[in-house]
RONU-474190 format. One record per atom (N, C-alpha, C): x, y, z; atom name; residue in three letters. Coordinates in steps of 0.1 Angstrom, whole numbers. Example, Ala and Ser with C-alpha at 12.3 -4.5 7.8 and 13.67 -1.06 7.14 Angstrom:
BEGIN
<<132,-57,78>,'N','ALA'>,
<<123,-45,78>,'CA','ALA'>,
<<132,-33,78>,'C','ALA'>,
<<128,-22,71>,'N','SER'>,
<<137,-11,71>,'CA','SER'>,
<<129,0,79>,'C','SER'>,
//
This chain:
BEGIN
<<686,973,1476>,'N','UNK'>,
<<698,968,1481>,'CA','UNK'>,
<<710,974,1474>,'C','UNK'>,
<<720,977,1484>,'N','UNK'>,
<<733,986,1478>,'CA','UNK'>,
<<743,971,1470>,'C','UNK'>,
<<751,975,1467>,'N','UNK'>,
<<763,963,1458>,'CA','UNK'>,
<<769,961,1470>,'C','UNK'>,
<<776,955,1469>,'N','UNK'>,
<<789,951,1482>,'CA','UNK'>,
<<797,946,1472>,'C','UNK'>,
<<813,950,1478>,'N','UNK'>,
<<821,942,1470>,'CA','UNK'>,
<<829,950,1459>,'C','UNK'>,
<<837,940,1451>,'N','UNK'>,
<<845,947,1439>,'CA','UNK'>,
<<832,946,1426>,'C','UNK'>,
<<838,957,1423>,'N','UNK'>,
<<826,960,1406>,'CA','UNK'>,
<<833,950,1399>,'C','UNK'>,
<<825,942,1388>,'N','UNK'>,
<<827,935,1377>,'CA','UNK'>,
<<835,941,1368>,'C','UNK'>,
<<844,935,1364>,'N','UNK'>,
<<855,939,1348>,'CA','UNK'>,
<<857,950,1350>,'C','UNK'>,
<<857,961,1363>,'N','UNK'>,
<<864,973,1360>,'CA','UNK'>,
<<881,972,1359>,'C','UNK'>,
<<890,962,1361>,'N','UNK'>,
<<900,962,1355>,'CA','UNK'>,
<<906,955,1344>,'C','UNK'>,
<<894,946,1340>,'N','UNK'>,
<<897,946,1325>,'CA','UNK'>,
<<894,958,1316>,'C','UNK'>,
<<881,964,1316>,'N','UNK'>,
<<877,973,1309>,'CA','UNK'>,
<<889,986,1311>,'C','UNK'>,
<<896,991,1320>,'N','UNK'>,
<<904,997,1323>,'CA','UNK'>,
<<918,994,1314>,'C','UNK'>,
<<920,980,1313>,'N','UNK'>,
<<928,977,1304>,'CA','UNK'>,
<<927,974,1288>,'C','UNK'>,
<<916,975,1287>,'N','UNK'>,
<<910,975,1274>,'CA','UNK'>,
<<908,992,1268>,'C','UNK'>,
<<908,996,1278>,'N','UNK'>,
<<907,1016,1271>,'CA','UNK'>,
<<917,1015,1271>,'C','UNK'>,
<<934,1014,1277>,'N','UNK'>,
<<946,1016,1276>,'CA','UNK'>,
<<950,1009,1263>,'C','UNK'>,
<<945,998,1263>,'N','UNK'>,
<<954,991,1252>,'CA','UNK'>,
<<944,1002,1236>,'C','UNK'>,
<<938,1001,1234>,'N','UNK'>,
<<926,1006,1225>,'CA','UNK'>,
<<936,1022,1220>,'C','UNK'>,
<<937,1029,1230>,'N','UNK'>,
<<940,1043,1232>,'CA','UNK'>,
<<952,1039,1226>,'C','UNK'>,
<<966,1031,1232>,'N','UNK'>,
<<977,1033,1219>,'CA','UNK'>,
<<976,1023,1209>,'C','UNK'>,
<<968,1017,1210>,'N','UNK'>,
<<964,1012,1192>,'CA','UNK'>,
<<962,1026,1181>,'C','UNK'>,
<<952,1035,1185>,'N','UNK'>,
<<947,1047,1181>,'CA','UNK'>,
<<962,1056,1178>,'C','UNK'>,
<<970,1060,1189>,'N','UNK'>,
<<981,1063,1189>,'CA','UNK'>,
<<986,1063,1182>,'C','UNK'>,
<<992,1051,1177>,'N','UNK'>,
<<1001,1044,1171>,'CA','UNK'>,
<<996,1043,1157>,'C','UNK'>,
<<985,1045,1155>,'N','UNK'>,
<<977,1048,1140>,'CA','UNK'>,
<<980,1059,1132>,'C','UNK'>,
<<978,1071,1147>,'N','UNK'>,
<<979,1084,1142>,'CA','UNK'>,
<<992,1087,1140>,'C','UNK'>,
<<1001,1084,1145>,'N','UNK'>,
<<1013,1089,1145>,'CA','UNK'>,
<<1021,1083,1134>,'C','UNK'>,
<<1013,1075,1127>,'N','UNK'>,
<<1020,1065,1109>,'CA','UNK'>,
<<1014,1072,1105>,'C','UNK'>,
<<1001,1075,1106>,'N','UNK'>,
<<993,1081,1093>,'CA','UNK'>,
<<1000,1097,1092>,'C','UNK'>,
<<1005,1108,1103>,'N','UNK'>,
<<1014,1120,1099>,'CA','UNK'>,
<<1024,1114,1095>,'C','UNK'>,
<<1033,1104,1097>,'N','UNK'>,
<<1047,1104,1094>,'CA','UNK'>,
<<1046,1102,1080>,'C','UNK'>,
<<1038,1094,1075>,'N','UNK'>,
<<1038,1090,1062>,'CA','UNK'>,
<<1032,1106,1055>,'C','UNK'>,
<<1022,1110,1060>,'N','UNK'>,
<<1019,1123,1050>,'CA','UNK'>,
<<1031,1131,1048>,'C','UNK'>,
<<1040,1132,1059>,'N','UNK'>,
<<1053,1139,1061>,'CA','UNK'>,
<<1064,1137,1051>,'C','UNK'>,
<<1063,1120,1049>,'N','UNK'>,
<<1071,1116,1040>,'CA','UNK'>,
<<1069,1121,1027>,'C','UNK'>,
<<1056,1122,1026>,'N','UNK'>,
<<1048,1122,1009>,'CA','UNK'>,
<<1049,1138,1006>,'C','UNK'>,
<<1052,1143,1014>,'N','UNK'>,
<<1052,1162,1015>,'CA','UNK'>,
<<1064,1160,1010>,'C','UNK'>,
<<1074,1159,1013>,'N','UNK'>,
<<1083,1156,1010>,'CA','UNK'>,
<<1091,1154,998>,'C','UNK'>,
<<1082,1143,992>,'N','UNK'>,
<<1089,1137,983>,'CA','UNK'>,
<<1080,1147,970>,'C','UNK'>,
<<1070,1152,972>,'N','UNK'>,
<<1064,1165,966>,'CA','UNK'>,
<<1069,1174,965>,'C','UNK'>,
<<1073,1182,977>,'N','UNK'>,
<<1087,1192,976>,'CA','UNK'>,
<<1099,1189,964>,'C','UNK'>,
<<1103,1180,968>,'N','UNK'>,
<<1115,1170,961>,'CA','UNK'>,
<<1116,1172,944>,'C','UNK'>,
<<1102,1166,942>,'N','UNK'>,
<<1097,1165,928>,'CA','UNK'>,
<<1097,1182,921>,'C','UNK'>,
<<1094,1189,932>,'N','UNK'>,
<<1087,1205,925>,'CA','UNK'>,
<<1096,1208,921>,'C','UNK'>,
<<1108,1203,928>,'N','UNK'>,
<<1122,1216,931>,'CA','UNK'>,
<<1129,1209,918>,'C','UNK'>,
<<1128,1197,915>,'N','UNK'>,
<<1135,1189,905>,'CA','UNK'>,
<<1128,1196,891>,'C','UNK'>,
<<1113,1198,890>,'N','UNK'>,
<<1109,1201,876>,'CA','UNK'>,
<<1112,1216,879>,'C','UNK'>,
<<1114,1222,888>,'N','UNK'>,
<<1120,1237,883>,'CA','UNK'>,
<<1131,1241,880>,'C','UNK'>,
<<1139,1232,885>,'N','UNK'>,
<<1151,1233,881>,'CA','UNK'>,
<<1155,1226,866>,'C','UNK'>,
<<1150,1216,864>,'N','UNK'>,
<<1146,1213,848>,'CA','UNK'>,
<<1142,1224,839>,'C','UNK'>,
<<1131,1228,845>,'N','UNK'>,
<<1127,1238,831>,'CA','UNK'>,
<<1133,1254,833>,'C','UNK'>,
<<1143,1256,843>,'N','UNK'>,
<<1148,1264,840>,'CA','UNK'>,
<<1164,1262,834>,'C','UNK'>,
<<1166,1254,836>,'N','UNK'>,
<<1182,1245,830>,'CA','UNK'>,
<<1178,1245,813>,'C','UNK'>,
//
């Protein structure tokens, strides 16, 4: 016997990969910004002790 009808929880589960997907998103995109920041402040630091020990 074939199904008839609407499939079970295909639009929850649909809503549950969307929401999941920018959870993930939104993870990835703190976790660069922050390495970005920390680059940064490494840069920052290098340029400070070179300029120290050449001063």
């Amino acid at each position: 016997m074939a199904k008839k009808g609407q499939e079970k929880n295909t639009a929850n589960k649909a809503k549950h990969s969307k929401l999941i997907a920018q959870k993930k998103n939104k993870q990835k995109s703190k976790s660069e910004d922050r390495k970005a920041r920390l680059k940064a402040i490494v840069e920052l630091a290098k340029a400070k002790k070179d300029t120290s020990e050449n001063a």
